[in-house]
N, C-alpha and C positions, 0 to 999 in steps of 0.2 A: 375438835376439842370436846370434850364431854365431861370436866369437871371442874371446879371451882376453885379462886384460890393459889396462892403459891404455895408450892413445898417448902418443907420448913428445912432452914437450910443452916441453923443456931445450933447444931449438934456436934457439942465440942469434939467428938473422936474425929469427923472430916476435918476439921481446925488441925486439931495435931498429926491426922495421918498426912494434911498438906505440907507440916514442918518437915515429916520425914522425909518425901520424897524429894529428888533433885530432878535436872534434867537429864540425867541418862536414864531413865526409869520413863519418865512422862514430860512430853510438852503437849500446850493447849493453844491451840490459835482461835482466835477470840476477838472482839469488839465491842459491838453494839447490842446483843443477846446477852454482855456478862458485865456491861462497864461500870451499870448501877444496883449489882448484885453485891449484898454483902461478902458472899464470898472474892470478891474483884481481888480485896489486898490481901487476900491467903494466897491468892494463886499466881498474885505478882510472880514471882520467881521460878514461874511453868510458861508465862505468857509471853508469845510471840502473835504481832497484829494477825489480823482476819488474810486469809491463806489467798494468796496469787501463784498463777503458775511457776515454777519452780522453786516453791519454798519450803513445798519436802522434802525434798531430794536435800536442798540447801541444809535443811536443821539436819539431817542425816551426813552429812559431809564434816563430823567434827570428829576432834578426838573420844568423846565417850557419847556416841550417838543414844537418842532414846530408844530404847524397847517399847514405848505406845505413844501415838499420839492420840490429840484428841482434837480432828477439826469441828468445831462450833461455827465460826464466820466465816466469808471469805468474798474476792471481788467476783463479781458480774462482767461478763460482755465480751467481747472478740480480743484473744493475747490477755486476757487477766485470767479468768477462769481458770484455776487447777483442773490437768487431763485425766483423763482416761487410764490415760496410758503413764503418766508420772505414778497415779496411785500405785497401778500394776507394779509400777517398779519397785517400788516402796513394800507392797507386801510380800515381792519376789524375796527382798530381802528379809523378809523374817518377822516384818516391825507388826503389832496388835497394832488396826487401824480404825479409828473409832469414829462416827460420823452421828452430828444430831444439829437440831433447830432452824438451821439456815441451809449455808452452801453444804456444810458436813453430811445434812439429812439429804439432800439431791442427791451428792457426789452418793454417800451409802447406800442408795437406792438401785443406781444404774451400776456400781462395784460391787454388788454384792454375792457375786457367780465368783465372785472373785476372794472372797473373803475379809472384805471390807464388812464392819458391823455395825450397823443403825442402830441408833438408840431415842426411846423419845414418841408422844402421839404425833407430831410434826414429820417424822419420819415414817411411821405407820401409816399415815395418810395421804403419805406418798404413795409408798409402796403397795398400797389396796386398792389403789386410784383413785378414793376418795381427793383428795386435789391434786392436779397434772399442773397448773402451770408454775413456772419459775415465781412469776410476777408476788405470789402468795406469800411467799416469804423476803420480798425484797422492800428496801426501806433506804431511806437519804439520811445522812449522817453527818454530824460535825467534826471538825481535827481532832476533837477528843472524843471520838465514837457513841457518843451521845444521840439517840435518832430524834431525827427532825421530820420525820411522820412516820406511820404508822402502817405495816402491812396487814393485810387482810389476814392472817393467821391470827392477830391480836383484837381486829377488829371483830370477828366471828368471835372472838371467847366473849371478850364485852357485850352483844347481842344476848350471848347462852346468861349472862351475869345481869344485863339489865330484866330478862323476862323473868331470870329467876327473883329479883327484886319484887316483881310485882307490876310489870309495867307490860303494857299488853301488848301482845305476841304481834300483831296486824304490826304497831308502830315499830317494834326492834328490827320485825320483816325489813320495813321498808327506809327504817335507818342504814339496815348492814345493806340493802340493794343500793340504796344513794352513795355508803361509803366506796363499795366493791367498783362502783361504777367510776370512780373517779384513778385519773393514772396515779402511780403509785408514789411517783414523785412530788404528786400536788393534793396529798392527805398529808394534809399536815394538819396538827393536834386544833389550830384556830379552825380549819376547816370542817373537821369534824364536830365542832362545838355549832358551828353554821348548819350544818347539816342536823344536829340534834335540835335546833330552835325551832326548825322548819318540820321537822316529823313530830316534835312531843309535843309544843307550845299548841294553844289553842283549839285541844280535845278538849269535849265536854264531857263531864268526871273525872280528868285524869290531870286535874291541877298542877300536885308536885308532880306528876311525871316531868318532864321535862329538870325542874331542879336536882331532879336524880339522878337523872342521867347527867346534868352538867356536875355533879360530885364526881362519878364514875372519869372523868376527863380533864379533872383537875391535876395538873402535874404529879403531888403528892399521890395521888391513887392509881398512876399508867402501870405500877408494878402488878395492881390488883386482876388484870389483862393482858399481861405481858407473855404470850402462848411463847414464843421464842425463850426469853427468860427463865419462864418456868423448865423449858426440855434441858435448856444449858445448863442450870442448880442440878438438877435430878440427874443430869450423865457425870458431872466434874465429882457431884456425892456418890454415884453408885462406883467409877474408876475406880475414884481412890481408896475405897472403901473395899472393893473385891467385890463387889454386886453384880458388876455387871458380866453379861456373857462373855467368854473368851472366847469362842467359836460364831460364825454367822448360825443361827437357830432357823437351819432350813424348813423344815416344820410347819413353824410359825404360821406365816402367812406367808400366800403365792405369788412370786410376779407377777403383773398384771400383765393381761394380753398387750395393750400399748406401748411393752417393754419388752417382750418378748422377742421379736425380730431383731432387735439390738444385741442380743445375746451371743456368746460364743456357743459351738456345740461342744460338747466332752463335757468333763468334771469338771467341777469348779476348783481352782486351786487352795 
């Protein structure tokens, strides 16, 4: 992550160009990256939960199938994980496949030979190798998709957001190494307030530090670090809006060699 801040997401045209759209046009599968996003209740009426195996295919099996989707979330782990090969099928058929912040930005990474399109620095950072593991974006969650801690993709923006505060680079180091450290399941938001008491409290000079950071960690301010969040606003607004690419932007950036043996040979479809 490299910059500050949510996108502003109050821009009445996405508001209305959500009303236009239905589901044969766009659906978004979605969760925990969208649940506390003001746009959540525009996009009611595109949302189907965070994507398990065969639930493209599924939302494509209707009478007036979408022309795009837009996976944002989706399950982890052996028989949940959306394939490889479901995607393929999915774009054999025609459908714009949109991929960002979570499972969408993995899945977009390793599809993209394939015509599946990333969207998002969480995706970018994928794809340049700047981050490789899963783990970076994953996070525990409530029946109402509410996260119950906190991935290292959010944690690292908070790090970039405490230094920029003013709070010294040694201590955010060794805050984001304490948080990074711990599994992903047992960073939960008390946890990380524990881990801030023990990195900021009791430097000499750096009094409020510490109170600043527990601001930054207060419930009301996890949107101000919410790296997942932010990629979900900025793909749902550039869709619907026509921003975003229609085409994979070969270009761009290169697969990374640690992706490359996975690859088909020939053209990309």
């Amino acid at each position: 992550m490299t910059t500050a801040g949510a996108p502003a997401v109050d821009d009445p045209s996405v508001y209305e160009a959500l009303r236009r759209i239905d589901r044969s046009r766009l659906v978004v599968f979605a969760g925990p990256s969208l649940v506390d996003s003001p746009l959540f209740r525009h996009v009611g009426h595109l949302l189907l939960p965070p994507v398990r195996d065969g639930d493209l295919i599924a939302a494509l099996d209707v009478a007036e199938p979408p022309a795009t989707m837009l996976v944002i979330d989706g399950y982890f782990g052996a028989g949940q994980a959306v394939s490889l090969t479901e995607i393929q099928e999915v774009l054999h058929r025609g459908v714009r496949l949109y991929g960002c912040a979570s499972m969408g930005a993995l899945r977009a990474v390793e599809a993209r030979p394939w015509g599946m399109i990333g969207l998002g620095e969480i995706f970018t950072a994928y794809l340049t190798g700047v981050r490789i593991a899963d783990e970076n974006v994953a996070l525990l969650h409530d029946e109402t998709y509410r996260g119950l801690t906190a991935p290292t993709v959010n944690v690292d923006l908070l790090c970039e957001l405490l230094a920029a505060e003013g709070l010294a680079q040694e201590q955010c180091r060794e805050f984001g190494r304490s948080a990074r450290q711990l599994y992903f399941g047992d960073r939960s938001y008390s946890a990380l307030r524990h881990l801030a008491r023990g990195c900021f409290d009791h430097r000499e000079g750096e009094s409020g530090a510490l109170e600043r950071a527990l601001d930054f960690l207060a419930p009301a301010e996890h949107h101000r670090w919410d790296a997942k969040r932010r990629d979900a606003e900025s793909a749902v607004r550039d869709v619907v809006l026509g921003l975003a690419p229609r085409t994979t932007p070969g270009e761009v950036v290169p697969v990374p060699a640690s992706l490359a043996a996975l690859l088909p040979e020939g053209p990309a479809l």
